[in-house]
Structure formats: C-alpha cells, structure tokens
C-alpha positions as CSV (number, residue, x, y, z in Angstrom):
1,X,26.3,16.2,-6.0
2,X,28.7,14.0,-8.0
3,X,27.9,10.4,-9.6
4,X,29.3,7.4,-9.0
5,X,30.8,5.3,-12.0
6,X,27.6,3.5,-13.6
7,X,26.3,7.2,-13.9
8,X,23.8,7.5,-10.6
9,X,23.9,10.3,-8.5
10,X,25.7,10.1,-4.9
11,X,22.6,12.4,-3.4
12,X,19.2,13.9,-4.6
13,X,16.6,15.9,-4.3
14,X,13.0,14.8,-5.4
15,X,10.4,17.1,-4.9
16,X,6.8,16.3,-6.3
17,X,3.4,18.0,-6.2
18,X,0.2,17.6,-8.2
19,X,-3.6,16.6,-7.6
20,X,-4.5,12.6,-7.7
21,X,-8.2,12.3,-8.3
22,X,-9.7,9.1,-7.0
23,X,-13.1,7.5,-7.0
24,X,-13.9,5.1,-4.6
25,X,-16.9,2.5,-5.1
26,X,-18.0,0.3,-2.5
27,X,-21.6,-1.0,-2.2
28,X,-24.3,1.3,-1.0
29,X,-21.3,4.1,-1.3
30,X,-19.2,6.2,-4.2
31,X,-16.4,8.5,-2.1
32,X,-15.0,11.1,-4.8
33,X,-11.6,12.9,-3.4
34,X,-9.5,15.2,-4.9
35,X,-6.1,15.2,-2.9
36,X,-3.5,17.6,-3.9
37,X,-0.1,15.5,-2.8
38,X,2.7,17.3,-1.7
39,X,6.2,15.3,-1.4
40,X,9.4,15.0,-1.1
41,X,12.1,12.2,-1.9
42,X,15.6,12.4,-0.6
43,X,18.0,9.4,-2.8
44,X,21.2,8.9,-1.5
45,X,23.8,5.9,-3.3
46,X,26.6,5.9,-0.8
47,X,27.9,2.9,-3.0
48,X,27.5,3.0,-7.0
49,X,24.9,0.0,-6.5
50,X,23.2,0.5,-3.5
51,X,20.4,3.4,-3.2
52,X,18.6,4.4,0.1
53,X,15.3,6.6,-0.7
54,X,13.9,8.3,2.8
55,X,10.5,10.1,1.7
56,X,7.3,12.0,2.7
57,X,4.4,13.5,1.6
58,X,1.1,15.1,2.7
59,X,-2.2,15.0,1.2
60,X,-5.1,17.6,2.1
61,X,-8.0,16.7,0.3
62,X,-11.6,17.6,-0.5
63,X,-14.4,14.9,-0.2
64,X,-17.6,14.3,-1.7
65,X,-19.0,10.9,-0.4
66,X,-22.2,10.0,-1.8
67,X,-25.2,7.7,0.1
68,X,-27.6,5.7,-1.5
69,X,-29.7,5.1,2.5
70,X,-32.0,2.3,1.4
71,X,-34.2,2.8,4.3
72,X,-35.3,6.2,3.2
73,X,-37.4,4.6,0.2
74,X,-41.2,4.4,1.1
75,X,-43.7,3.3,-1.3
76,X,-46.9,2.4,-0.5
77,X,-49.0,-0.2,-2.9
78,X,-52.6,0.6,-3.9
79,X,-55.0,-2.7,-2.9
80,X,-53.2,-4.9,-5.7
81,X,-49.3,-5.3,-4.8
82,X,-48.4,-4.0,-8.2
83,X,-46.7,-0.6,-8.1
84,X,-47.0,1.9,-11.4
85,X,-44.1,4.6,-10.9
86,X,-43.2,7.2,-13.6
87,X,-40.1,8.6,-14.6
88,X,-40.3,11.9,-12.3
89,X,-41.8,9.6,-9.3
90,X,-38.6,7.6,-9.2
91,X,-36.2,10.8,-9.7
92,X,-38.2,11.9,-6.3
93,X,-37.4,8.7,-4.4
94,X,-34.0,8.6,-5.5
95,X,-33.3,12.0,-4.6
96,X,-34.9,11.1,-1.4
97,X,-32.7,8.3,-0.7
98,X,-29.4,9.5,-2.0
99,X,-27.2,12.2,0.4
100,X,-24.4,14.3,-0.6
101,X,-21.4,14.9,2.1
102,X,-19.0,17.6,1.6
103,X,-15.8,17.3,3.6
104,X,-11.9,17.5,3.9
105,X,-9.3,15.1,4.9
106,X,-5.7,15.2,5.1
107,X,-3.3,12.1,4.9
108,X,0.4,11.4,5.5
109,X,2.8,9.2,4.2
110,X,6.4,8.5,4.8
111,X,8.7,5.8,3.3
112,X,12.0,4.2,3.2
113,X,12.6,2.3,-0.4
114,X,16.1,0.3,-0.4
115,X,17.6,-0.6,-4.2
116,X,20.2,-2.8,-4.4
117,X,21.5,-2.7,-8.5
118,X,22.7,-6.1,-9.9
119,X,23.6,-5.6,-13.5
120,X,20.3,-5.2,-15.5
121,X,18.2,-6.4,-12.3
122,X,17.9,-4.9,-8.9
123,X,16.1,-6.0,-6.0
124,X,13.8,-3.2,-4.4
125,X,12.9,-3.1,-0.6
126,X,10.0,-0.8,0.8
127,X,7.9,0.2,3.5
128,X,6.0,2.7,4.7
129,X,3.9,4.4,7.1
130,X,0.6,6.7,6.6
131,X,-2.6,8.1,7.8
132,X,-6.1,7.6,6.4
133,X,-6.8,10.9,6.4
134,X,-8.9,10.9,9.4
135,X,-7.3,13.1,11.8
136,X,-6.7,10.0,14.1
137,X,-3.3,9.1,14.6
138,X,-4.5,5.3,16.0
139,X,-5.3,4.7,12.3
140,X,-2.2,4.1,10.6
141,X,-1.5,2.5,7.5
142,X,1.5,-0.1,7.6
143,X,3.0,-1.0,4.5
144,X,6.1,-3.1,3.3
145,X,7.2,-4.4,-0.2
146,X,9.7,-6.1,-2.1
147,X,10.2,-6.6,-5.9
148,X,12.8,-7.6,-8.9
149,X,13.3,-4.6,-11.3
150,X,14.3,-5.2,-14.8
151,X,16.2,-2.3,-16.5
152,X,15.8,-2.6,-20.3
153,X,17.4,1.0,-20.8
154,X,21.5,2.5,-19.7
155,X,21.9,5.2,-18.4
156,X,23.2,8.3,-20.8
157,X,26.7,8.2,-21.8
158,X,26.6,12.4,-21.1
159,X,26.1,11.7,-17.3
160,X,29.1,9.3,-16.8
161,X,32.3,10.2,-15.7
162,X,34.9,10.9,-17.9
163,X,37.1,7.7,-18.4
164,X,40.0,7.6,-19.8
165,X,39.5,10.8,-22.3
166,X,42.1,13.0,-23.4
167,X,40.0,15.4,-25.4
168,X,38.0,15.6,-22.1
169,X,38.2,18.8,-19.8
C-alpha cells in the first residue's frame, strides 16, 4: 500500500516463522521445549500517527521435561550412620531418581498492539490472549501492556513522499 507523510506504511503484512528454544528451570524440574512459532502481523496507520497491529501465531512444540523424584533415592546405612558411596554408586542413584518425559504441546497467541507516534516518542498499548500449550482452552493466558517508546533513528528519506520535487517522477 501507499505511506502516509512521516514515511509509514498505510497497511502491512508481517509474516514471521522460526524455532524459539527455551529452557525452563524450576526447583525439582528443567522443561526443555523447542517450539517452532508460526505468525502473522497485520499493521494498519489509518492516520500518519496512529498504528493498530492485529496479530497471531501458533506454536507446536516438542518437550523434554526432566524429574529429579527425590523419593526414589534409597540408601541404606551399614551399623554406623556414615555412608561411603563411589563415583559409579551415585551415577546409579541418580539415574534412578531422574525421569525423562518426551512430549508435544501446541500454544496460541493473539494480539492487538495500539501506537500512537508523538514526535520522537510514542506511547504503545498491548494486550493479548494465548494458550499454555495444554490442549485446554480453560487455561488461557491474559496479557496487557503499555510503554513509552523512544525513536533515536528517521525514517529513510527514499520511503517518503515526494515533496515538492521537480526533478521527481
């Protein structure tokens, strides 16, 4: 589409896709997921200031979730409570106690961000709503924001409408 006067464009089209690889730690538990997200972002600036984002992704992803169970440590003490182990003794008990769970998730996400440009500043509104990957629609993810963005940079003169140019086709 065209572009308003400070050089941003009336409408887009943001597409996006790539893998986010996250480790989770958490006491007793260490979730490793490799989600390959899959989006889309749809920018329209009906005025040369104002910028409403709608967007929404999906997220399948493969889980490893790893257990450290506590309880499955046994280790019975001769008649002194002293306890010698050696190196391949606790690799046994550890392996005993730690499980391994293979699995796969998919999340959601969709979004509406709202920019309103002031000059160098602009004030950005967002919210959301998503899944936690669960399957379970009764456990959504509510999610609202607001912030002050500084611009440091301009926007390329080769973008902006011609103004004024008489060399200019």
């Amino acid at each position: 589409g065209g572009r308003s006067d400070q050089g941003v464009p009336l409408v887009g089209l943001a597409p996006y896709f790539g893998p986010v690889p996250t480790v989770l730690v958490g006491g007793s538990q260490v979730l490793a997921t490799l989600p390959l997200v899959a989006g889309i972002g749809v920018p329209w600036s009906p005025l040369g200031w104002l910028t409403v984002a709608a967007s929404g992704e999906v997220a399948p992803a493969i889980d490893i979730d790893t257990v450290f169970k506590a309880s499955q440590i046994e280790i019975e003490a001769g008649e002194t409570d002293y306890v010698d182990l050696d190196e391949e003794e606790v690799a046994d008990l550890v392996a005993d106690a730690v499980e391994l769970e293979l699995g796969f998730s998919a999340a959601w996400r969709a979004g509406l961000n709202v920019e309103a440009r002031l000059g160098r500043a602009a004030l950005d509104l967002r919210g959301g709503v998503g899944s936690l990957g669960s399957g379970d629609a009764s456990q959504l993810v509510w999610s609202a924001g607001a912030g002050l963005v500084m611009q440091w940079d301009r926007v390329v003169p080769a973008v902006l409408p011609n103004q004024g140019c008489r060399m200019c086709p």
